[in-house]
GUMARMI-490206 format. One record per residue: x, y, z of N, C-alpha, C in turn; chain; residue in three letters. Coordinates in Angstrom, 2 decimals, always signed. Example, Ala and Ser with C-alpha at 12.3 -4.5 7.8 and 13.67 -1.06 7.14 Angstrom:
% residues 2
+---------+---------+---------+---------+---------+---------+---------+---------+---------+--------+--------+
:   neast :  nnorth :     nup :  caeast : canorth :    caup :   ceast :  cnorth :     cup : chaine : residu :
+---------+---------+---------+---------+---------+---------+---------+---------+---------+--------+--------+
:  +13.19 :   -5.69 :   +7.80 :  +12.30 :   -4.50 :   +7.80 :  +13.20 :   -3.30 :   +7.80 :      A :    ALA :
:  +12.85 :   -2.25 :   +7.08 :  +13.67 :   -1.06 :   +7.14 :  +12.90 :   +0.03 :   +7.87 :      A :    SER :
+---------+---------+---------+---------+---------+---------+---------+---------+---------+--------+--------+
END
This chain:
% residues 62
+---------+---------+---------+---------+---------+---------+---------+---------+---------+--------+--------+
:   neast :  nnorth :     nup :  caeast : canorth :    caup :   ceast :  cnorth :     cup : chaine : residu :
+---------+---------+---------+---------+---------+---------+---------+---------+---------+--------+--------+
:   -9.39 :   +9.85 :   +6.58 :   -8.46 :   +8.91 :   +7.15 :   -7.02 :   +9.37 :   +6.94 :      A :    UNK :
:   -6.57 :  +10.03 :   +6.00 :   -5.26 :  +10.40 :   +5.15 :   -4.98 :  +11.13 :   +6.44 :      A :    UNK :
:   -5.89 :  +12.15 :   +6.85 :   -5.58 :  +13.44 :   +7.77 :   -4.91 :  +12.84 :   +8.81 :      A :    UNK :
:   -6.12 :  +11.88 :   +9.45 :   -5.80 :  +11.36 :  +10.51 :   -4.22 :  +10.33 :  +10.79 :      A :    UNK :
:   -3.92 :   +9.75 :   +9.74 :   -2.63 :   +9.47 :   +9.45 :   -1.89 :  +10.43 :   +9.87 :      A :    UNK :
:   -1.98 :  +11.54 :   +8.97 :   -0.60 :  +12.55 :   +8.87 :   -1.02 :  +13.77 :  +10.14 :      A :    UNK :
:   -1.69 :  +13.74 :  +10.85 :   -2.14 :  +13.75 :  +12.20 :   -0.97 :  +13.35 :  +13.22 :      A :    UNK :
:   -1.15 :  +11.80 :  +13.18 :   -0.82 :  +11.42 :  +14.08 :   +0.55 :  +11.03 :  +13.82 :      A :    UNK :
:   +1.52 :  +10.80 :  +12.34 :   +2.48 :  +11.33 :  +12.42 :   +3.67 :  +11.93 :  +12.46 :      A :    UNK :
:   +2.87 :  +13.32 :  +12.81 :   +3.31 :  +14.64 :  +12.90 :   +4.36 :  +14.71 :  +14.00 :      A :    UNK :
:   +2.85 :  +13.64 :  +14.99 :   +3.27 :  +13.68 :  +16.60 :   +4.31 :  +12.85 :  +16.91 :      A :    UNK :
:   +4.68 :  +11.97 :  +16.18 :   +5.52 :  +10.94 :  +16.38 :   +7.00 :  +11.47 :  +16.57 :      A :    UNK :
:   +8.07 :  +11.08 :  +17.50 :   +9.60 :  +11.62 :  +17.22 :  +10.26 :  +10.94 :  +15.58 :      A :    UNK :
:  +11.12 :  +10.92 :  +15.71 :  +11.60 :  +10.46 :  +14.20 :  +12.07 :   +8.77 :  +14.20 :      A :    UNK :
:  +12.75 :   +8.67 :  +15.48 :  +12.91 :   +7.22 :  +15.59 :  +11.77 :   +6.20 :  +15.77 :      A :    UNK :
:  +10.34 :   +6.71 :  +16.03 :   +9.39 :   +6.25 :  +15.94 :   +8.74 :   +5.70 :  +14.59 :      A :    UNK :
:   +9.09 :   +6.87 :  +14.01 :   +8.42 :   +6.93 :  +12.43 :   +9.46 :   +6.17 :  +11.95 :      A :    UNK :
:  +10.11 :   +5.65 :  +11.82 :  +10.91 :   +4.96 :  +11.29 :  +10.83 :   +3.80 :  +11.60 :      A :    UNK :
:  +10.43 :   +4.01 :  +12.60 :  +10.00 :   +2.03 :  +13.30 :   +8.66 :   +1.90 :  +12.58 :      A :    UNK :
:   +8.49 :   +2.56 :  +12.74 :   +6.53 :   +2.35 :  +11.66 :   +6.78 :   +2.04 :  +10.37 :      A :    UNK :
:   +7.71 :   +3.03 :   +9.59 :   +7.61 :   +2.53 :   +8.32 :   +8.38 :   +1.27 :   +7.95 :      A :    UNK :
:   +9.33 :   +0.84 :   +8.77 :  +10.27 :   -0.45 :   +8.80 :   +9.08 :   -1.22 :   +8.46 :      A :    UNK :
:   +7.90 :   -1.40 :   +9.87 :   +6.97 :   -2.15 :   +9.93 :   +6.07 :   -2.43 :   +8.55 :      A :    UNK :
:   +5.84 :   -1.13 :   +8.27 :   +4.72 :   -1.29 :   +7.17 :   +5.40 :   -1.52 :   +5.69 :      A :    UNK :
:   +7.08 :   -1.44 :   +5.84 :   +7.24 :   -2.12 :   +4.87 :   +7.59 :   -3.49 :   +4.72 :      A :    UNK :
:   +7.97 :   -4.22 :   +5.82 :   +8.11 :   -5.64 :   +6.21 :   +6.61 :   -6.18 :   +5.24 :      A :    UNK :
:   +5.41 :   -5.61 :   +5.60 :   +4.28 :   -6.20 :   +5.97 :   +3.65 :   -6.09 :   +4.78 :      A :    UNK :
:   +3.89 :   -5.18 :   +3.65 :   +3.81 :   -4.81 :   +2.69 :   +4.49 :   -5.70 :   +1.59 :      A :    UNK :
:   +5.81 :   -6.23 :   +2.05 :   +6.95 :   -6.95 :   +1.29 :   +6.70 :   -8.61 :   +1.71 :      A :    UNK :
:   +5.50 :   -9.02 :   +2.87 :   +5.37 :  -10.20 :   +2.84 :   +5.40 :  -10.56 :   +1.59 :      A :    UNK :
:   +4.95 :  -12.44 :   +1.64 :   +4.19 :  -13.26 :   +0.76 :   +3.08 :  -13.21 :   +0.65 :      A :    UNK :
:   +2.41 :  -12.63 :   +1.86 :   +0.78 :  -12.88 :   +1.56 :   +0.63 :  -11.61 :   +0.49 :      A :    UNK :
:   +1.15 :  -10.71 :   +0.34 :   +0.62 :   -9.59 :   -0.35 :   +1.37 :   -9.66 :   -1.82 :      A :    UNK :
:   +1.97 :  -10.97 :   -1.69 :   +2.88 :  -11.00 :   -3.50 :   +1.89 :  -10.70 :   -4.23 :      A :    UNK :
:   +0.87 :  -11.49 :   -4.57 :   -0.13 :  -11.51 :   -5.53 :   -0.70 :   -9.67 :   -6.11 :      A :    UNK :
:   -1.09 :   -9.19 :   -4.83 :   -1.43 :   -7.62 :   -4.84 :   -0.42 :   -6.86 :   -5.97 :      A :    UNK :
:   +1.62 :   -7.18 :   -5.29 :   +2.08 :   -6.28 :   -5.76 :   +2.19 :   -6.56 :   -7.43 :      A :    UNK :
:   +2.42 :   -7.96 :   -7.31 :   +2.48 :   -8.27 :   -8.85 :   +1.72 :   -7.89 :   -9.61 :      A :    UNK :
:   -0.03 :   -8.07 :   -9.31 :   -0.94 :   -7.43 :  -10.08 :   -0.54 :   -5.88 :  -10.46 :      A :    UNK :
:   -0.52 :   -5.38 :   -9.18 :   -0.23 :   -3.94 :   -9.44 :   +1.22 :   -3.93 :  -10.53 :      A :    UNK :
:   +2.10 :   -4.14 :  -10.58 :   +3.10 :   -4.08 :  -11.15 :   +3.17 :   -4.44 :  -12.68 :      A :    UNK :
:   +1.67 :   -5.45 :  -13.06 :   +1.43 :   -5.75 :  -14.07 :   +0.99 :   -4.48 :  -14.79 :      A :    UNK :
:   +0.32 :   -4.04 :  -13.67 :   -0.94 :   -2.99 :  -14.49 :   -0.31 :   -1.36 :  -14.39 :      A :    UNK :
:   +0.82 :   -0.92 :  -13.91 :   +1.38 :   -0.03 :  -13.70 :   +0.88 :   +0.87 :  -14.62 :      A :    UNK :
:   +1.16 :   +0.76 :  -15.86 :   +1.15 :   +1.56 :  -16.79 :   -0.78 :   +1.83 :  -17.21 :      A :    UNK :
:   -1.36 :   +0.91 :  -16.88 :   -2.59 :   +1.33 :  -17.07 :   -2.76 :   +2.11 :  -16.28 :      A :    UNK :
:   -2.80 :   +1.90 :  -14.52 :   -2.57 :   +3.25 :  -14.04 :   -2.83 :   +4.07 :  -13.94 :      A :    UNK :
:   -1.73 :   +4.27 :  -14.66 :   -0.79 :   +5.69 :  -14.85 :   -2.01 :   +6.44 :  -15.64 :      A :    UNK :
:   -2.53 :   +5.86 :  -16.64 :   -3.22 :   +6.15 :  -17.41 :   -5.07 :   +6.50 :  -17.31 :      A :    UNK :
:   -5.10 :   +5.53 :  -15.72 :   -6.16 :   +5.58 :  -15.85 :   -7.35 :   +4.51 :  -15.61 :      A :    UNK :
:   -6.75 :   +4.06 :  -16.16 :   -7.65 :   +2.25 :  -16.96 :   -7.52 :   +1.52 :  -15.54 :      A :    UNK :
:   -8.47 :   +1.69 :  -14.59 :   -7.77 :   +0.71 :  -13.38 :   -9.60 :   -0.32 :  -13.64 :      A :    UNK :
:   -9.10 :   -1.60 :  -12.79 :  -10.40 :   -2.44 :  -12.57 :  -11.04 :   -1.89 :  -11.39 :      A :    UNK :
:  -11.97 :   -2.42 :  -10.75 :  -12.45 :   -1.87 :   -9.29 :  -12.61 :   -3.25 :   -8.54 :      A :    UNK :
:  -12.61 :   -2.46 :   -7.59 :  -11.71 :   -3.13 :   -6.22 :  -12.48 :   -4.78 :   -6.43 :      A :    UNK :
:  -14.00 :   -4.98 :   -6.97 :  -14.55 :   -6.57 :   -6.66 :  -13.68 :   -7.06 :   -8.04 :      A :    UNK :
:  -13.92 :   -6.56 :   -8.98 :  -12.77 :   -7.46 :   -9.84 :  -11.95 :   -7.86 :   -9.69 :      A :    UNK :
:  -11.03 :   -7.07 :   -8.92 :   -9.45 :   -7.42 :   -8.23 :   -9.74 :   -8.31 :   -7.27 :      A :    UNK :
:  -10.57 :   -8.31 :   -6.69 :  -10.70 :   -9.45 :   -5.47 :  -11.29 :  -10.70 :   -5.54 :      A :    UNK :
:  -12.01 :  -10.80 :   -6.52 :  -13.14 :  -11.87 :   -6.87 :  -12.12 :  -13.33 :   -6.94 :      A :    UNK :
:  -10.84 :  -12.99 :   -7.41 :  -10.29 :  -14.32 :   -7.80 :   -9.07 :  -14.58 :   -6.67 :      A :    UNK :
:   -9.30 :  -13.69 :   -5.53 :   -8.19 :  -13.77 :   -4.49 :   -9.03 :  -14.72 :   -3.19 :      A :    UNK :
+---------+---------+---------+---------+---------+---------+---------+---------+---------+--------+--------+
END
């Protein structure tokens, strides 16, 4: 999937890609996704390290 991302873009002009990432960071910086970043932001340093939960743990209580 990564490929196919950086695939497609490659193809993009630059004012494009920039409209994309505007987008995906709007969408990223909602409210619905507070919960996500906070978790993540809690756990940063585990991380880093290693120590992560998997994905049904993280979700079970969302």
């Amino acid at each position: 999937m990564e490929a196919l991302k950086k695939q497609f873009a490659e193809k993009l002009d630059e004012k494009d890609r920039e409209l994309i990432e505007q987008f995906i960071s709007k969408v990223v910086e909602s409210k619905k996704y507070k919960k996500l970043r906070d978790e993540l932001n809690e756990r940063r340093e585990d991380i880093k390290k290693g120590d992560v939960i998997s994905f049904d743990e993280f979700f079970k209580d969302v």
